[in-house]
C-alpha positions as CSV (number, residue, x, y, z in Angstrom):
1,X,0.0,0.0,0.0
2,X,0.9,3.7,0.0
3,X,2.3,3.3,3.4
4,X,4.8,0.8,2.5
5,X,6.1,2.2,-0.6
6,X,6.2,5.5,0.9
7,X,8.0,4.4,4.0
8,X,5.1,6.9,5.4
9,X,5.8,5.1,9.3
10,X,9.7,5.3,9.0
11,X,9.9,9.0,8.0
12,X,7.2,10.0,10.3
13,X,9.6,8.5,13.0
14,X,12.5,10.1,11.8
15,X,11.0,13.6,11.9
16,X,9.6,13.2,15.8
17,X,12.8,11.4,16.9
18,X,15.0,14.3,15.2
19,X,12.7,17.2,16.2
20,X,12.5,15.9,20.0
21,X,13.9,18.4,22.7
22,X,17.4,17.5,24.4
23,X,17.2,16.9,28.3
24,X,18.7,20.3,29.1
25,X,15.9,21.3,27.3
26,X,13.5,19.7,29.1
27,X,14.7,20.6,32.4
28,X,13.7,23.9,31.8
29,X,10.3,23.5,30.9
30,X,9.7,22.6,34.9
31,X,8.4,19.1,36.3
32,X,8.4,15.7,34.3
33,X,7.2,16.5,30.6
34,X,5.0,13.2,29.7
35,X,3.0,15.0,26.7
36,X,4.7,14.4,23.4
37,X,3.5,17.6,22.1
38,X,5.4,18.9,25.4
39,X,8.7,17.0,24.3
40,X,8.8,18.0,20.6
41,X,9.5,21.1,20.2
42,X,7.3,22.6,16.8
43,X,9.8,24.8,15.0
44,X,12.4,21.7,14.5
45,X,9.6,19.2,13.9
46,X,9.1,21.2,10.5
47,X,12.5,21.4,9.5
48,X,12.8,17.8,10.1
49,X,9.8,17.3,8.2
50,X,11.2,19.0,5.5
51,X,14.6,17.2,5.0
52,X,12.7,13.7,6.2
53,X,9.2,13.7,4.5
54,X,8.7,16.6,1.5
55,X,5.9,14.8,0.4
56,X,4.0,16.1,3.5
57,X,3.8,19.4,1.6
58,X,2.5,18.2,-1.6
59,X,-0.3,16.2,-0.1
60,X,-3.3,18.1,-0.7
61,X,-1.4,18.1,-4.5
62,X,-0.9,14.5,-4.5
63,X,-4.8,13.3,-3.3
64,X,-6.4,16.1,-6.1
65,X,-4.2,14.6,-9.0
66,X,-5.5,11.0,-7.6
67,X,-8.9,11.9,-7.2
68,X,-8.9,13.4,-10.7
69,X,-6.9,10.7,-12.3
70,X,-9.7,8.0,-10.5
71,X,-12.6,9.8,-11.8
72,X,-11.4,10.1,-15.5
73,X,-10.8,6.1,-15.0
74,X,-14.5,6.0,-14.1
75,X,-15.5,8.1,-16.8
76,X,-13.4,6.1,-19.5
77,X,-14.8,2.9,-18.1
78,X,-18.2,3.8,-18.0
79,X,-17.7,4.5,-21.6
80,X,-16.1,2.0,-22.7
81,X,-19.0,0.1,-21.1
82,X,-21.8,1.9,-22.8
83,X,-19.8,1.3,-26.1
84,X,-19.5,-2.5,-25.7
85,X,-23.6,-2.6,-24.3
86,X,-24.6,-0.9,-27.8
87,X,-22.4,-2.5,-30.4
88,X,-23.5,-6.2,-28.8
89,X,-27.2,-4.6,-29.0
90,X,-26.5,-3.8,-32.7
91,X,-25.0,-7.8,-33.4
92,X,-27.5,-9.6,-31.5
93,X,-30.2,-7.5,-33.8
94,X,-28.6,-7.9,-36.5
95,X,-28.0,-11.7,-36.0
96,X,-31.7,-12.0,-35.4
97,X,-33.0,-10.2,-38.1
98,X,-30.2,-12.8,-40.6
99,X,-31.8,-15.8,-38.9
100,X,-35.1,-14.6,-39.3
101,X,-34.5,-13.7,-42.9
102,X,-32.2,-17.4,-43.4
103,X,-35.7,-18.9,-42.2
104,X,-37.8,-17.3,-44.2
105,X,-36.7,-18.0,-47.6
């Protein structure tokens, strides 16, 4: 799936482990941190995001192009479809109407 060939849990990893305050810095915030959003500290999460995961940026990019390339597929297919619906319409008629007139003479 898209996680696995995007390596989506690896880099996600990667940015929170390299964007996660030092222990000095943590000391200074005042008693034990236990909230991740508390250990991470924003401002270096993006950078990291940035050298570890671009694609992040492009996502709302990436699902419109998808969404548009899925419905043309749908369109094409639905066509495709109707086209195969009417020409077998067409031979079965026009295999009926050669039987009919084969019988007939």
């Amino acid at each position: 799936g898209v996680r696995d060939t995007g390596e989506v849990d690896m880099k996600l990893r990667c940015m929170f482990q390299w964007a996660e305050r030092t222990e000095e810095e943590l000391k200074g915030l005042g008693p034990p941190v236990r909230k991740a959003e508390e250990r991470v500290d924003v401002a270096e999460l993006v950078r990291q995001q940035r050298v570890f995961f671009p694609e992040v940026l492009h996502v709302g990019e990436l699902l419109s192009a998808e969404f548009i390339k899925q419905r043309r597929m749908t369109h094409y297919n639905r066509r495709q479809r109707r086209q195969f619906w009417r020409q077998a319409s067409v031979y079965f008629v026009l295999i009926c109407v050669l039987d009919w007139a084969v019988q007939a003479v």
